[in-house]
VOKOLBA-479892 format. One record per residue: residue number from 0; x, y, z of N, C-alpha, C in turn. Coordinates in steps of 0.1 Angstrom, whole numbers, plus 2048, in hexadecimal, padded with zeros to 3 digits. Layout:
REM residues N
ATOM     k   n.X   n.Y   n.Z   ca.X   ca.Y   ca.Z   c.X   c.Y   c.Z
ATOM   NUM     X     Y     Z      X      Y      Z     X     Y     Z
...
This chain:
REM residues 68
ATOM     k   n.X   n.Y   n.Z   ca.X   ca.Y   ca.Z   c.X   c.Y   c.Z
ATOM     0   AC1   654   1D0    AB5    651    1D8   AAE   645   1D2
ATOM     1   AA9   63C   1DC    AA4    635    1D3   A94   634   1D5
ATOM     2   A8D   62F   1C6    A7D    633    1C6   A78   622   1C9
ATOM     3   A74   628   1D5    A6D    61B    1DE   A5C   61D   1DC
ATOM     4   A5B   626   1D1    A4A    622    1CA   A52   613   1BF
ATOM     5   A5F   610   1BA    A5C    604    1B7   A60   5FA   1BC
ATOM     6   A63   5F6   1C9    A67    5EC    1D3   A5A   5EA   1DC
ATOM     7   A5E   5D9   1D6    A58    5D1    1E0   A5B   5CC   1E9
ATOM     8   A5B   5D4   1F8    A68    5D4    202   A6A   5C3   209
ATOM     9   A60   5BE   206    A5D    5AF    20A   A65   5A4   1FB
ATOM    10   A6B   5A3   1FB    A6E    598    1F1   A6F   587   1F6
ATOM    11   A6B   584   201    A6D    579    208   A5C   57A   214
ATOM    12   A51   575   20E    A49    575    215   A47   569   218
ATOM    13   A3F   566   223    A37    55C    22B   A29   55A   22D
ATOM    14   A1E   552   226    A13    552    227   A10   546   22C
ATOM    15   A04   548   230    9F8    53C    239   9F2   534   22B
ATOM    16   9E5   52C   231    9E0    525    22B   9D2   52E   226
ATOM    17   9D2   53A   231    9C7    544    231   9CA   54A   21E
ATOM    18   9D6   54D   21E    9DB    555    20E   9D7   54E   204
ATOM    19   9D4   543   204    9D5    538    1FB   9C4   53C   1F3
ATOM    20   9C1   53A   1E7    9CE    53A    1D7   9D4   546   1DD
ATOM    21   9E2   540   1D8    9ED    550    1DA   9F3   554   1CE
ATOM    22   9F2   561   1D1    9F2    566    1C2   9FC   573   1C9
ATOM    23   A06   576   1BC    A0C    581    1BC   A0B   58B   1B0
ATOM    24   A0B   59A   1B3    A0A    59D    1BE   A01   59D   1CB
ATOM    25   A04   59E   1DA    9FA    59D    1E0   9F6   5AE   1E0
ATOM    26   9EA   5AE   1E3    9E4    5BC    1EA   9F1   5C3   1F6
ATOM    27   9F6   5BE   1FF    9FD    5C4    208   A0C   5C8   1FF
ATOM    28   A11   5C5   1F9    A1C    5CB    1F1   A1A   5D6   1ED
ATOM    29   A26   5DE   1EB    A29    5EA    1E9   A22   5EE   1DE
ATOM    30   A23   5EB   1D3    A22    5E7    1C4   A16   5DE   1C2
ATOM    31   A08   5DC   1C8    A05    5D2    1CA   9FC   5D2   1B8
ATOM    32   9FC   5D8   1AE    9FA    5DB    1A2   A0A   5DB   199
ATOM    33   A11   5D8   1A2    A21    5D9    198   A21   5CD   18A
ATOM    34   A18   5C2   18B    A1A    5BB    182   A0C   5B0   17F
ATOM    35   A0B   5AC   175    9FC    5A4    175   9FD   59D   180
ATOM    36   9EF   595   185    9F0    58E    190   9F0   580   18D
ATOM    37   9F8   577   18E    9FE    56A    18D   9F7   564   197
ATOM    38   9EF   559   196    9ED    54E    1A3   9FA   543   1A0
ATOM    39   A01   543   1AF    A0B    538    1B2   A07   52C   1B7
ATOM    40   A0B   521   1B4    A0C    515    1BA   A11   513   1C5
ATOM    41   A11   514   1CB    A1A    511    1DA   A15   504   1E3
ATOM    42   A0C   500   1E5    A0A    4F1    1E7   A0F   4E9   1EA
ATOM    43   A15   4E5   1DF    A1E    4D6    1DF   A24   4D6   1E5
ATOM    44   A2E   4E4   1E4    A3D    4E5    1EC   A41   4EF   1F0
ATOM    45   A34   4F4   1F7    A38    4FE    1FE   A3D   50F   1FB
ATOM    46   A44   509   1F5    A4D    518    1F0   A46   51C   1DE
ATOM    47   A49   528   1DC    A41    527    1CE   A4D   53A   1CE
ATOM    48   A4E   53E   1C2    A58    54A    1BB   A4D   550   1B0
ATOM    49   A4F   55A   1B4    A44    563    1A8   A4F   563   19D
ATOM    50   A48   55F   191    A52    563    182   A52   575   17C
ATOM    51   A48   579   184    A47    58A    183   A55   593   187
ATOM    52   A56   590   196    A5D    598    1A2   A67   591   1A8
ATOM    53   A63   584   1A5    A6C    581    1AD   A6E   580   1BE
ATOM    54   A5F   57F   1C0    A5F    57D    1CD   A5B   56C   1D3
ATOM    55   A5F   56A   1DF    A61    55D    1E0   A59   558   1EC
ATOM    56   A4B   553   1ED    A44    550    1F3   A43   541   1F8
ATOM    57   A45   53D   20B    A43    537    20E   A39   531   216
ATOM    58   A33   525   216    A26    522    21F   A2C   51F   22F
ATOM    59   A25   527   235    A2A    525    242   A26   513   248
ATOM    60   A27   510   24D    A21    500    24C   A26   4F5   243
ATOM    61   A2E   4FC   239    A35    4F1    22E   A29   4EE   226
ATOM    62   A30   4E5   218    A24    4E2    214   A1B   4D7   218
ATOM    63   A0C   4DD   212    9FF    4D1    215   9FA   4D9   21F
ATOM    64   A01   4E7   228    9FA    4ED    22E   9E9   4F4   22D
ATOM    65   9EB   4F3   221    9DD    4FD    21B   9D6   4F5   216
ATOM    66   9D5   4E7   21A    9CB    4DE    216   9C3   4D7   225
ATOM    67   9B8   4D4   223    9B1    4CE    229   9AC   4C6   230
């Protein structure tokens, strides 16, 4: 059986410019205390990988989306 108190069933998420600073973990994850919370870069290029989990967050809009 496996224990899905430690899966984070999302490993491939999509965020707005609303998320931004994005930081993992977010609040909506399973685990959302599984690991300190890291603010990501994502900006530049869009895409940004948590060094915690291993989860892989992209900006919907590509990057420069979350600027102004």
């Amino acid at each position: 059986m496996q224990n899905q108190a430690n899966d984070n069933n999302q490993r491939q998420i999509e965020v707005t410019a609303d998320d931004l600073p994005l930081h993992c973990p977010m609040p909506t994850m399973l685990l959302w205390n599984s690991h300190p919370r890291v603010f990501l870069p994502i900006g530049d290029t869009g895409e940004a990988l948590c060094p915690y989990c291993g989860t892989r967050y992209t900006l919907k809009g590509g990057a420069g989306a979350g600027h102004h």
